[in-house]
PyMOL Python script that loads the backbone (N, CA, C, O; Angstrom):
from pymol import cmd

cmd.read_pdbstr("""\
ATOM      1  N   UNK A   1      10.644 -94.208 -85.103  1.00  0.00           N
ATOM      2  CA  UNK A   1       9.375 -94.296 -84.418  1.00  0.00           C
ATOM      3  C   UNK A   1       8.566 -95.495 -84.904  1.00  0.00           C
ATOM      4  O   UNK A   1       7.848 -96.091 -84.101  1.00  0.00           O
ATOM      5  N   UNK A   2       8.653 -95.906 -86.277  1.00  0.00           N
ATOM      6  CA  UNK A   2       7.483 -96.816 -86.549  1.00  0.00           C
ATOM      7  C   UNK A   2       8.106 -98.358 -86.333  1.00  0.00           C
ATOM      8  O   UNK A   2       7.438 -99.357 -86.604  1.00  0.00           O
ATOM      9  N   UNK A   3       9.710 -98.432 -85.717  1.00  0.00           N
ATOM     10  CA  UNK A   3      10.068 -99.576 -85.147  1.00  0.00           C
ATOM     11  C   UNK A   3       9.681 -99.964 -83.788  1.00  0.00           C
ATOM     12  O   UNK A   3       9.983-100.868 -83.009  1.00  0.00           O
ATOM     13  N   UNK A   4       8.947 -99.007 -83.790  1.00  0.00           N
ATOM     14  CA  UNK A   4       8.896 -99.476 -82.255  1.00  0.00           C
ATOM     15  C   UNK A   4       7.305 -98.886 -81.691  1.00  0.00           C
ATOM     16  O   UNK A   4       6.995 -97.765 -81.287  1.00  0.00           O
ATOM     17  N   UNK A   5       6.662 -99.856 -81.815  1.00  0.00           N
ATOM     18  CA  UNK A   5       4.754 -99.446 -82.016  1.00  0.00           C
ATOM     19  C   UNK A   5       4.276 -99.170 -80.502  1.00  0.00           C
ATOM     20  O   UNK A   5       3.073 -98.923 -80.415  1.00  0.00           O
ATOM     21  N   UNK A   6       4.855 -99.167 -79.537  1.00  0.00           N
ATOM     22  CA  UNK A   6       4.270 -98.309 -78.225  1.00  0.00           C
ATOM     23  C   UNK A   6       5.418 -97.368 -78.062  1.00  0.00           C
ATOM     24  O   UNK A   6       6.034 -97.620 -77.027  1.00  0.00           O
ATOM     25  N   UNK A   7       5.864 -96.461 -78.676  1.00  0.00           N
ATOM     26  CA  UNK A   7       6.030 -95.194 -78.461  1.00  0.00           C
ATOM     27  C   UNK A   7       5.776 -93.828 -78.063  1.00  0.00           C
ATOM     28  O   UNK A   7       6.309 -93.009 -77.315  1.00  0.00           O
ATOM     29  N   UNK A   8       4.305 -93.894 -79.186  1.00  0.00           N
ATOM     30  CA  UNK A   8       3.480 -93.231 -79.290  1.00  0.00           C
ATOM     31  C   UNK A   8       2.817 -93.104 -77.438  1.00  0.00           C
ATOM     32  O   UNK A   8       2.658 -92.058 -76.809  1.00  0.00           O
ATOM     33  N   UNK A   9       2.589 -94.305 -77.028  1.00  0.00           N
ATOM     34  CA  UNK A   9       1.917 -94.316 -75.655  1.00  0.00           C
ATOM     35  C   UNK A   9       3.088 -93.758 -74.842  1.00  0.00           C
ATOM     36  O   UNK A   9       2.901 -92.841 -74.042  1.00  0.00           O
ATOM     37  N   UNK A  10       4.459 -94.376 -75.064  1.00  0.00           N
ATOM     38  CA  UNK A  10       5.192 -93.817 -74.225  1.00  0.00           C
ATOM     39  C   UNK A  10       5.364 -92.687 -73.834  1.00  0.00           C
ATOM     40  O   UNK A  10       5.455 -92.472 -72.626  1.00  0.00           O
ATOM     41  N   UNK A  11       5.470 -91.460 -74.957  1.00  0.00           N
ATOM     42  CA  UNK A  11       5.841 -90.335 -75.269  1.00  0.00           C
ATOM     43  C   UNK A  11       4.469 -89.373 -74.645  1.00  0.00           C
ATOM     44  O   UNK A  11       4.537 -88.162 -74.431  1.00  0.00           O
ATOM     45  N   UNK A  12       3.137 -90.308 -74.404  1.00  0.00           N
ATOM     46  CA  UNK A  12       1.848 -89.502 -74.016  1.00  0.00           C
ATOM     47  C   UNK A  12       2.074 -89.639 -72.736  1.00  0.00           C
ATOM     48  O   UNK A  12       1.693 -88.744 -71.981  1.00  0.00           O
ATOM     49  N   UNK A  13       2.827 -90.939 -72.155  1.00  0.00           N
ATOM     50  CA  UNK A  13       3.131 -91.215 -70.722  1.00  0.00           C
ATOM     51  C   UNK A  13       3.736 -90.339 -70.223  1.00  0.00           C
ATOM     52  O   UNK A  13       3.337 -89.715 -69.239  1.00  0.00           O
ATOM     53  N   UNK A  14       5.186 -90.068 -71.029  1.00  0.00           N
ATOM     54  CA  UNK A  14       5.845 -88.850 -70.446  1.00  0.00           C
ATOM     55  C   UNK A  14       5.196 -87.447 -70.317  1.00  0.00           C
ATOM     56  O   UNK A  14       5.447 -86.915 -69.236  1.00  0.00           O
ATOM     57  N   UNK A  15       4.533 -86.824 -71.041  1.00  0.00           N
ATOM     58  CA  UNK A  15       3.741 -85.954 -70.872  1.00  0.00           C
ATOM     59  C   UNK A  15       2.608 -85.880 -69.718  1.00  0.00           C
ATOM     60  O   UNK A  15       2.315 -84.777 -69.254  1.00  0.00           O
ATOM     61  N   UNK A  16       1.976 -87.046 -69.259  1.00  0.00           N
ATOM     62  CA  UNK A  16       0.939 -87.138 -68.183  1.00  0.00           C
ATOM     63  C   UNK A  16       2.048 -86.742 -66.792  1.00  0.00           C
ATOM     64  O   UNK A  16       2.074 -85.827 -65.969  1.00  0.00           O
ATOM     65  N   UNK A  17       2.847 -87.883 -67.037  1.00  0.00           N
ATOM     66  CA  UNK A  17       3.834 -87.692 -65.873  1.00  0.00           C
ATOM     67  C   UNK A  17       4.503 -86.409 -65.184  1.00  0.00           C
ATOM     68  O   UNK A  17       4.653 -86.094 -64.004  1.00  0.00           O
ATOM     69  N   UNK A  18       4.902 -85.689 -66.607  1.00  0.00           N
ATOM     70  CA  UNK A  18       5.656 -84.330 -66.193  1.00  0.00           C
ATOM     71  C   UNK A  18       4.325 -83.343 -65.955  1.00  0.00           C
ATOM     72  O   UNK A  18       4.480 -82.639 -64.956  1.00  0.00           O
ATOM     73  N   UNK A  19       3.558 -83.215 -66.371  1.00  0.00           N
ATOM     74  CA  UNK A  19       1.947 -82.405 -65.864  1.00  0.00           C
ATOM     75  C   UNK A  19       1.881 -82.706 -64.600  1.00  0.00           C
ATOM     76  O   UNK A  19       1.882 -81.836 -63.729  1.00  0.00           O
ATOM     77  N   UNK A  20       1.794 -84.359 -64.278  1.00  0.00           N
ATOM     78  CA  UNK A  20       1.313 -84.301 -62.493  1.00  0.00           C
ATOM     79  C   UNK A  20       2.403 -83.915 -61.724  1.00  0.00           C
ATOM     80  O   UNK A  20       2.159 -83.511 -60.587  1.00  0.00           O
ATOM     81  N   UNK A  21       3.760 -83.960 -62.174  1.00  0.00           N
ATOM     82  CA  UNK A  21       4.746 -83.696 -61.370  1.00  0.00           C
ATOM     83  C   UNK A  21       4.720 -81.966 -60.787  1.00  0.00           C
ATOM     84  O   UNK A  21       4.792 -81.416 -59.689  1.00  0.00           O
ATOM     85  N   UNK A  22       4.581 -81.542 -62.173  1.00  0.00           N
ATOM     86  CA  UNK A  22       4.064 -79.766 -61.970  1.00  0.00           C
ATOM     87  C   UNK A  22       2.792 -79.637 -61.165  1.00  0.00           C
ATOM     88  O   UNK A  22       2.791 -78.788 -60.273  1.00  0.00           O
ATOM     89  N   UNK A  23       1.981 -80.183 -61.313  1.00  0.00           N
ATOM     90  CA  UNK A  23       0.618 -79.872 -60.064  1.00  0.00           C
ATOM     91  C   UNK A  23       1.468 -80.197 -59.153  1.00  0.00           C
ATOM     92  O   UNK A  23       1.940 -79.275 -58.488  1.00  0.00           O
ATOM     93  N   UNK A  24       1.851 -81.440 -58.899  1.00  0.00           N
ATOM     94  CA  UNK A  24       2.351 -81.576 -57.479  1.00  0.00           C
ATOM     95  C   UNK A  24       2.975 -80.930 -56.604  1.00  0.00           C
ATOM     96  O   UNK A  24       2.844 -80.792 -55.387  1.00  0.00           O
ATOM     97  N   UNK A  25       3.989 -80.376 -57.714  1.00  0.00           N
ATOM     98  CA  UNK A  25       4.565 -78.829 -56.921  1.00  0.00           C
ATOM     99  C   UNK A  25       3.952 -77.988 -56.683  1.00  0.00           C
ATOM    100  O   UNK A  25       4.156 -77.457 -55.592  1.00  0.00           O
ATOM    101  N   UNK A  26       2.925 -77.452 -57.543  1.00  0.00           N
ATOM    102  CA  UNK A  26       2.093 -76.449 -57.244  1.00  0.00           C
ATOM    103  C   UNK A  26       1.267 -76.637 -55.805  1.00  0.00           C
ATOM    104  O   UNK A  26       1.351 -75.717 -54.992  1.00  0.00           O
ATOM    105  N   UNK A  27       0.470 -77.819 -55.477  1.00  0.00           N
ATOM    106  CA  UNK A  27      -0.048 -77.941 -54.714  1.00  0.00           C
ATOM    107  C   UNK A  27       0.861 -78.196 -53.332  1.00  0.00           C
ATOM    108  O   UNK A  27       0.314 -78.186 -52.229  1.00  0.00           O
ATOM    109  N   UNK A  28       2.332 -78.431 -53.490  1.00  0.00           N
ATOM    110  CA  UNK A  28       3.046 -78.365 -52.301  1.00  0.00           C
ATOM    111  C   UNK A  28       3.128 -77.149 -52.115  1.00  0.00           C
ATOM    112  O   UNK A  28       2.490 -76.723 -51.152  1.00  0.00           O
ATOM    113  N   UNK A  29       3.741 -76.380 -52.752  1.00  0.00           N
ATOM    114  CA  UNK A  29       4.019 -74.985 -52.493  1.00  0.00           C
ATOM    115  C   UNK A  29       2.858 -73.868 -51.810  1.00  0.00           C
ATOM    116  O   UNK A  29       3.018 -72.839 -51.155  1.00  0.00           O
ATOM    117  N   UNK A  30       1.701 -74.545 -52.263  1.00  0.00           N
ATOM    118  CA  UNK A  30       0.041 -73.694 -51.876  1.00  0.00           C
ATOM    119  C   UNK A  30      -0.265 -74.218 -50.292  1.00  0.00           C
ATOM    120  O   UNK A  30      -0.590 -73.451 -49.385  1.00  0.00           O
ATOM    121  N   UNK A  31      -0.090 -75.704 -50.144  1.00  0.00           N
ATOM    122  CA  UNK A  31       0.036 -76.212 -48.822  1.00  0.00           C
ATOM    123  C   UNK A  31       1.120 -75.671 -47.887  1.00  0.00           C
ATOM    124  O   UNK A  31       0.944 -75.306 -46.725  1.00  0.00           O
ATOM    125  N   UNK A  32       1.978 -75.674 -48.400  1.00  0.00           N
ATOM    126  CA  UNK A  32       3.067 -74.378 -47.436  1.00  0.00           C
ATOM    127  C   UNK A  32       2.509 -73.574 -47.244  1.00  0.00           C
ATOM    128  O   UNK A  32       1.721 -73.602 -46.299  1.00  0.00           O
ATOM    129  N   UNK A  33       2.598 -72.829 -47.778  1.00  0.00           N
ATOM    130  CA  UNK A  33       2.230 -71.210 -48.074  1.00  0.00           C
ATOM    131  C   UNK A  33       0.702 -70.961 -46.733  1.00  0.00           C
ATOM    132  O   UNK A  33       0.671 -70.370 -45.654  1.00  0.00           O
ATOM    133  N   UNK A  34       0.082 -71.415 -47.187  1.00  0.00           N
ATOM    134  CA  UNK A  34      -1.107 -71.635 -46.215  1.00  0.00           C
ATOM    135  C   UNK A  34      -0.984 -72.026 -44.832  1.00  0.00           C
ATOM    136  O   UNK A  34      -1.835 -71.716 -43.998  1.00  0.00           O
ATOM    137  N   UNK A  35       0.032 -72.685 -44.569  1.00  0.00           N
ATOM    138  CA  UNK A  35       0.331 -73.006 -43.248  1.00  0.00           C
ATOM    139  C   UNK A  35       1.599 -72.151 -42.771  1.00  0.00           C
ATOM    140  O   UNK A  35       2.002 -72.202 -41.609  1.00  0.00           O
ATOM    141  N   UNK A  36       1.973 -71.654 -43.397  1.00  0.00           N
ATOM    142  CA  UNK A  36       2.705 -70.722 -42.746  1.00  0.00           C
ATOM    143  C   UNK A  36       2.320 -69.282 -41.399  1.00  0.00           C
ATOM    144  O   UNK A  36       3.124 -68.790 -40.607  1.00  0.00           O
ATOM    145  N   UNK A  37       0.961 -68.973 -41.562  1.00  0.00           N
ATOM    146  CA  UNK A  37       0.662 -68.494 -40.226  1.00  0.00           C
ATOM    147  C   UNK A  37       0.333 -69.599 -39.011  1.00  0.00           C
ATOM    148  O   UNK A  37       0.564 -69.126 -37.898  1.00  0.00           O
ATOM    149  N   UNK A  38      -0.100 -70.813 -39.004  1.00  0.00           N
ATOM    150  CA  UNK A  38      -0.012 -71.929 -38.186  1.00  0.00           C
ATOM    151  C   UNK A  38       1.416 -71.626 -37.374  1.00  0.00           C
ATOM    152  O   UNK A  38       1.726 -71.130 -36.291  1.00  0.00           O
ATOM    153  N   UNK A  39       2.053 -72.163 -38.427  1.00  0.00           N
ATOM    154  CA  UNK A  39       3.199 -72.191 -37.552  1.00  0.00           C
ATOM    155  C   UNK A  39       4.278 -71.305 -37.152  1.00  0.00           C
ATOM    156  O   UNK A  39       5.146 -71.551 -36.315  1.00  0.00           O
ATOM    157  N   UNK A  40       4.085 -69.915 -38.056  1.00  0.00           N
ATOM    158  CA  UNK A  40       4.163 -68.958 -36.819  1.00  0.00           C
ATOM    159  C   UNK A  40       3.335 -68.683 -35.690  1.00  0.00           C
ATOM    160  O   UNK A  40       3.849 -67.869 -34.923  1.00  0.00           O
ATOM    161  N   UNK A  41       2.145 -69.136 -35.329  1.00  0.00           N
ATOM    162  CA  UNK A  41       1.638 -69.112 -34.071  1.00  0.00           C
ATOM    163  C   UNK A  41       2.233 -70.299 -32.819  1.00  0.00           C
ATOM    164  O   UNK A  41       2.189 -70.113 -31.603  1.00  0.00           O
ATOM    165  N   UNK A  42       2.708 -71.366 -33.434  1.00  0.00           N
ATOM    166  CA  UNK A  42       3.056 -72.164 -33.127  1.00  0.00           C
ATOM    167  C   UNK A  42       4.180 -72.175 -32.374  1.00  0.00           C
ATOM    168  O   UNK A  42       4.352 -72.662 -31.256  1.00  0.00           O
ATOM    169  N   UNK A  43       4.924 -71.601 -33.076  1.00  0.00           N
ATOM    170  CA  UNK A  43       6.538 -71.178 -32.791  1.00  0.00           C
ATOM    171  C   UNK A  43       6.794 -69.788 -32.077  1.00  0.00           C
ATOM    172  O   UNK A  43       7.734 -69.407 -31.380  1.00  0.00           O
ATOM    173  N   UNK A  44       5.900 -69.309 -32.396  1.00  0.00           N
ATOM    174  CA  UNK A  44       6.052 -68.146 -32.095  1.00  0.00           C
ATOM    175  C   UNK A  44       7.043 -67.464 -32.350  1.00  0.00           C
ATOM    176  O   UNK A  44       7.773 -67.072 -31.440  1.00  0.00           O
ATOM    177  N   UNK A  45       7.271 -67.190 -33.576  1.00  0.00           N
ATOM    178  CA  UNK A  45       8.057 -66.182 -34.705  1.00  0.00           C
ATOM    179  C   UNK A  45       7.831 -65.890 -35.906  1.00  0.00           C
ATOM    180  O   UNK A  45       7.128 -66.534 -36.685  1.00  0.00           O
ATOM    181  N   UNK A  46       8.668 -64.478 -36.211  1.00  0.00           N
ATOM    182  CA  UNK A  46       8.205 -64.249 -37.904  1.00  0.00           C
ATOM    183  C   UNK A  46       8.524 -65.062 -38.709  1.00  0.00           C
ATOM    184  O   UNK A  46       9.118 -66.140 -38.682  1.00  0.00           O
ATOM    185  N   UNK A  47       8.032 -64.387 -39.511  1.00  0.00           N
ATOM    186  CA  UNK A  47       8.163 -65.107 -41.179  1.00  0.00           C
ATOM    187  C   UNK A  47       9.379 -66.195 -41.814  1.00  0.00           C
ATOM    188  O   UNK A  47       9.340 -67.244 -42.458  1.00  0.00           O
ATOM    189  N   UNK A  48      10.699 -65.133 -41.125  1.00  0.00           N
ATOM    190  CA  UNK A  48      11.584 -65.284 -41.835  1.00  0.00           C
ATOM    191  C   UNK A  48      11.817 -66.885 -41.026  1.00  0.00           C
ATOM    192  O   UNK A  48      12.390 -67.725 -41.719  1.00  0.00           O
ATOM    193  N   UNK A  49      11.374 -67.325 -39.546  1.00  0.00           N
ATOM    194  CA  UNK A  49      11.123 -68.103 -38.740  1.00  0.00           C
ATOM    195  C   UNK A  49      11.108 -69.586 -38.931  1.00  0.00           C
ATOM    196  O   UNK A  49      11.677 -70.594 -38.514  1.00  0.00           O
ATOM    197  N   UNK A  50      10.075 -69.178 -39.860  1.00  0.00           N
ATOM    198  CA  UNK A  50       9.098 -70.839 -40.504  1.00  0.00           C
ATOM    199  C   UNK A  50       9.537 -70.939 -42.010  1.00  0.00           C
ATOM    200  O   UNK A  50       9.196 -71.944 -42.634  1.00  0.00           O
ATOM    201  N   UNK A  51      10.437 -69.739 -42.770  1.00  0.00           N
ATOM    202  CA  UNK A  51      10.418 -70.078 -43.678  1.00  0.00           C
ATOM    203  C   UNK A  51      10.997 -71.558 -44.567  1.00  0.00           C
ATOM    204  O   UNK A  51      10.900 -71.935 -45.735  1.00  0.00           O
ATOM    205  N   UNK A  52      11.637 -72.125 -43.303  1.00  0.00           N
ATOM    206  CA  UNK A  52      12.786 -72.863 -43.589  1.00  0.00           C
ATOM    207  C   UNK A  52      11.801 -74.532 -43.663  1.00  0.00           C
ATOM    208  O   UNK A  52      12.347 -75.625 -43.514  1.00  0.00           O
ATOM    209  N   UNK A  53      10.078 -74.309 -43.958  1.00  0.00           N
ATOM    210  CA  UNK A  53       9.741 -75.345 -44.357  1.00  0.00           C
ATOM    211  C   UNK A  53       9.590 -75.346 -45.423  1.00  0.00           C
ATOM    212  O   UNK A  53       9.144 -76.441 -45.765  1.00  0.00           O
ATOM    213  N   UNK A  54       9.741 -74.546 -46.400  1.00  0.00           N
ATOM    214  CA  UNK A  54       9.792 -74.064 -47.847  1.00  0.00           C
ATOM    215  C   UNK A  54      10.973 -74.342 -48.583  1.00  0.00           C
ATOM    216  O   UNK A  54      11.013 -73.759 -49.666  1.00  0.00           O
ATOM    217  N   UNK A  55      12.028 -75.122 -48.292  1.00  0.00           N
ATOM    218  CA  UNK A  55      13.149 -75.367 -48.553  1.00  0.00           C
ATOM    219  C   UNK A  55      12.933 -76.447 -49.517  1.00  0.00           C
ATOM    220  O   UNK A  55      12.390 -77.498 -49.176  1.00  0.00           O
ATOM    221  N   UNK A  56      13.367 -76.207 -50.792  1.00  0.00           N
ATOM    222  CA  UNK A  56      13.463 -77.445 -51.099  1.00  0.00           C
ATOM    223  C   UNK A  56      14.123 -79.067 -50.786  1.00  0.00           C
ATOM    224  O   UNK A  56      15.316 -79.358 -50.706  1.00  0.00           O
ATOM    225  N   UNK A  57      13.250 -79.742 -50.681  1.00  0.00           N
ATOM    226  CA  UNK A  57      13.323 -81.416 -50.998  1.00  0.00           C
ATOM    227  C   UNK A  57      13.827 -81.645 -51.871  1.00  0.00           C
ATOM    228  O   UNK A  57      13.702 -81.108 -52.971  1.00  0.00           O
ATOM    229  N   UNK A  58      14.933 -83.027 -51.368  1.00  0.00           N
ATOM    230  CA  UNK A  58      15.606 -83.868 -52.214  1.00  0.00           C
ATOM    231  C   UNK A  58      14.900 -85.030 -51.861  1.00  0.00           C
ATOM    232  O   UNK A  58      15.173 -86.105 -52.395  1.00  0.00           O
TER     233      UNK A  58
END
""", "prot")
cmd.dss("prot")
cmd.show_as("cartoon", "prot")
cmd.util.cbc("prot")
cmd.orient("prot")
């Protein structure tokens, strides 16, 4: 560690990074979730219907 003097920042970087990555999911998953009666009105079908926007992304 002390060969190499921005580490320390690096290692805080990685930590900021993997935090927003987790909100980000969180807040995708809440944005689904919420629109899921939309677009069963939309479509006009159940649940099991629309679930298939909940799928995970690659």
């Amino acid at each position: 560690m002390r060969e190499y003097p921005n580490a320390g920042w690096l290692s805080g970087g990685a930590v900021i990074t993997v935090r927003f990555g987790a909100f980000m999911g969180q807040l995708d998953a809440s944005i689904d979730t919420l629109t899921f009666p939309s677009l069963q009105r939309e479509f006009g079908t159940p649940l099991v219907g629309v679930q298939w926007s909940r799928c995970p992304r690659t």
